[in-house]
C-alpha positions, 0 to 999 in steps of 0.5 A: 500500500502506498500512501502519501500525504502533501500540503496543499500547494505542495510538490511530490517528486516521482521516485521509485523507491516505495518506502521513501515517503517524499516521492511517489512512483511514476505508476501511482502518480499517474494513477491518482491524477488520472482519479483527481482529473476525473473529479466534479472539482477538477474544472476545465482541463482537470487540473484543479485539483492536482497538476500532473507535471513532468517531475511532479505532482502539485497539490492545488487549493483542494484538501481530503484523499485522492486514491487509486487502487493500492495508492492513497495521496492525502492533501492537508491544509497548509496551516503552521501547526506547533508541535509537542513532544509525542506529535507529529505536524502531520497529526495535528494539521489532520486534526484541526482539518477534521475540527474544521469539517466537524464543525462545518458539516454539524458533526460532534467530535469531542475532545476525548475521541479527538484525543483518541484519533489515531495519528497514523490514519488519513483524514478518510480513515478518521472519517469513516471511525467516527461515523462506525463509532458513532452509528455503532452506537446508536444502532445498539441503542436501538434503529429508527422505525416507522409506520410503513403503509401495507397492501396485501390480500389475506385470509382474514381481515387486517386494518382496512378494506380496500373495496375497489380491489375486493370487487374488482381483482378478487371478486372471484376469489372471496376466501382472500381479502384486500387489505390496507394497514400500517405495520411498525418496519425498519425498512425506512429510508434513514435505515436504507441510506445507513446501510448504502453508507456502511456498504461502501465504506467497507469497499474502501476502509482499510483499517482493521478497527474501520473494518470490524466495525462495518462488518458488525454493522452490515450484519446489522442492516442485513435485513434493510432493503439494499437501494442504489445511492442515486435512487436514495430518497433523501427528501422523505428522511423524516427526523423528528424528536423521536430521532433526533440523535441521527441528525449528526449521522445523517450529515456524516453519511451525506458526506460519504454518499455525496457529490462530495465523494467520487468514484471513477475506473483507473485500469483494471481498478477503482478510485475514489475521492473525497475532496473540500475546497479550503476557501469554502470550509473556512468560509464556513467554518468561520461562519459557524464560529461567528454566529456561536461568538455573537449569539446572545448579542441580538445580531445576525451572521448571514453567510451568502446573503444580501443579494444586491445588485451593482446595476439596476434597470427599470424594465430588466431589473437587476445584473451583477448580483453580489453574494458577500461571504458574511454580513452581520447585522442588526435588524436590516442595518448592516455592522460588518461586511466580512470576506473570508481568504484562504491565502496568506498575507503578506508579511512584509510590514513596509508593503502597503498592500500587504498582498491583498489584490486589487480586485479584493479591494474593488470587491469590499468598496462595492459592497461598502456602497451597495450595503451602507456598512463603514466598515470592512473586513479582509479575513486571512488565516496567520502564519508564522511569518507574520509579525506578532499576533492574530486580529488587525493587521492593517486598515485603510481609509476608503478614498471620499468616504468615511469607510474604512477596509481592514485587514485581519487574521485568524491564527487556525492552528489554536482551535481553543476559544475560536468563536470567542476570538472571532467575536474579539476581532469584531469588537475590536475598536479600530486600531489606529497605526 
């Protein structure tokens, strides 16, 4: 088994030698970007998700598993992890990300099974024991089951009589009866979307633990109706307080049976993907952290809201619709515009821009304009190059107006207290220097 694990924006040289885990074989190479290149993600020409050069591959702004046959390629977020005596940066790189999806896809993770993940797995092994664990559990405690509407023709009456078919079909036959009645099953739609999501992992989980859980599982559902995932009928999913505790499960098995998670033929083989662009999970991740550092304060975090136009006609209407990645509001009053960029900042102090790019700058003056906001917020990831700490970095006044654009990071690598230091970087005075 090969697997290998890179950086996003990071290089990996062909080399032959197996063991060495800085190279990877021309054979395996050429495996998984044929996979990569295959993906939803991969835009025109199929090198959005990994480039396939002539002496290496490339990782792109794409993190999660890349695999083909017996090669895996795990691609982690480039975050400057800190370590401690026992850790590997790798590990802990892996368990901020699984925070990050956690907390994007409403999953529970706590501490204590972060702890317990094991540093050696990729982020889809990780993946795949906490859904086990977790629907293991709730299996033992019993499965979800629902009144499931019945027609059958029997020798004495059950429920209903349905008259049209009694006098019609059977009329010949009295000694049977048209019944309509509802029996309690476990054959439902939640149960049926479980057992599709343990039948493919256990195509693909290559850890031991991993397997002896699905196994246990599959025996489990063996007597749920086996349904094709495209036929999964997710809109008749029915949660309510009775089962309310598979909510979680349900986000998780989405994950592995969605668009997300791709399947494509390399040779005489199957690969797969499962793939998250890192400027939408921080995107939301900070979202989701906003709203649980200002709830209480009578605000609103609204993630791809607005939707004013730059241009309006009177009979056409509006163009050019703008979808800013986070307003906070009070009422209809607009308080901050913020636009999440998963990039780093420069670090030079005597560079004005400090790499923030032009069309980021014409992006936030039109949104200070179109929402009546003074104040604007660049949000960028911090990294060790930066002098000093996380929060403001720079601000700047926005030329005839009282608007100010400010420019702010957020150190990612401490996962303690980040909604409370999101909510400090917005309640932070402006700083004037």
């Amino acid at each position: 088994m090969i697997r290998r694990t890179i950086l996003e924006w990071g290089r990996l040289e062909y080399g032959e030698d197996p063991d060495n885990d800085r190279t990877i074989p021309i054979r395996a190479a050429d495996r998984i970007a044929a996979v990569a290149s295959a993906s939803s993600l991969a835009g025109e020409g199929g090198q959005g998700v990994i480039e396939h050069g002539r002496k290496a591959l490339r990782a792109r702004g794409m993190v999660g598993i890349v695999a083909a046959g017996d090669c895996v390629l795990e691609i982690l977020p480039k975050i400057d992890c800190p370590t401690k005596p026992g850790q590997t940066e790798e590990g802990n790189i892996r368990g901020r990300l699984v925070h990050m999806l956690a907390e994007a896809l409403d999953i529970k993770v706590d501490v204590g099974q972060m702890t317990t993940l094991e540093q050696g797995d990729d982020l889809l092994e990780i993946l795949v024991r906490v859904f086990s664990e977790k629907l293991l559990a709730a299996v033992r405690e019993g499965m979800p089951r629902r009144y499931v509407a019945h027609e059958e023709d029997l020798s004495a009456l059950r429920g209903r009589l349905d008259v049209t078919r009694q006098f019609t079909v059977l009329a010949a036959c009295p000694s049977r009866l048209a019944c309509r009645f509802d029996a309690l099953s476990l054959d439902i739609v939640l149960n049926q979307i479980m057992k599709a999501a343990v039948t493919r992992l256990l195509r693909i989980a290559k850890s031991v633990a991993n397997q002896r859980r699905l196994r246990e599982l599959a025996f489990a559902y063996a007597d749920i109706s086996a349904v094709a995932v495209s036929n999964l009928r997710w809109d008749d999913v029915i949660l309510d307080r009775t089962n309310a505790r598979w909510k979680e499960l349900l986000s998780l098995a989405k994950l592995m049976l969605g668009n997300r998670f791709q399947t494509s033929s390399v040779g005489d083989s199957t690969g797969y993907s499962l793939l998250f662009p890192m400027h939408e999970l921080f995107e939301t991740y900070v979202v989701r952290m906003l709203q649980r550092g200002l709830a209480g304060r009578g605000l609103r975090v609204v993630s791809q809201g607005g939707r004013r136009y730059c241009l309006t006609h009177e009979e056409k209407g509006g163009s050019f619709q703008t979808k800013p990645d986070i307003l906070i509001k009070d009422g209809d009053q607009v308080l901050r515009v913020i636009d999440t960029k998963w990039k780093r900042i420069n670090s030079n102090i005597e560079d004005k821009k400090r790499g923030v790019s032009q069309a980021d700058v014409y992006q936030m003056m039109a949104y200070g304009s179109l929402y009546r906001c003074k104040r604007m917020t660049l949000l960028y990831p911090h990294h060790s190059g930066i002098t000093g700490d996380e929060g403001q970095q720079a601000w700047h006044t926005i030329t005839n107006t009282d608007g100010v654009l400010e420019t702010c990071t957020i150190d990612m690598a401490l996962s303690a207290g980040i909604s409370d230091r999101l909510r400090q970087i917005y309640e932070r005075p402006l700083v004037v220097g």
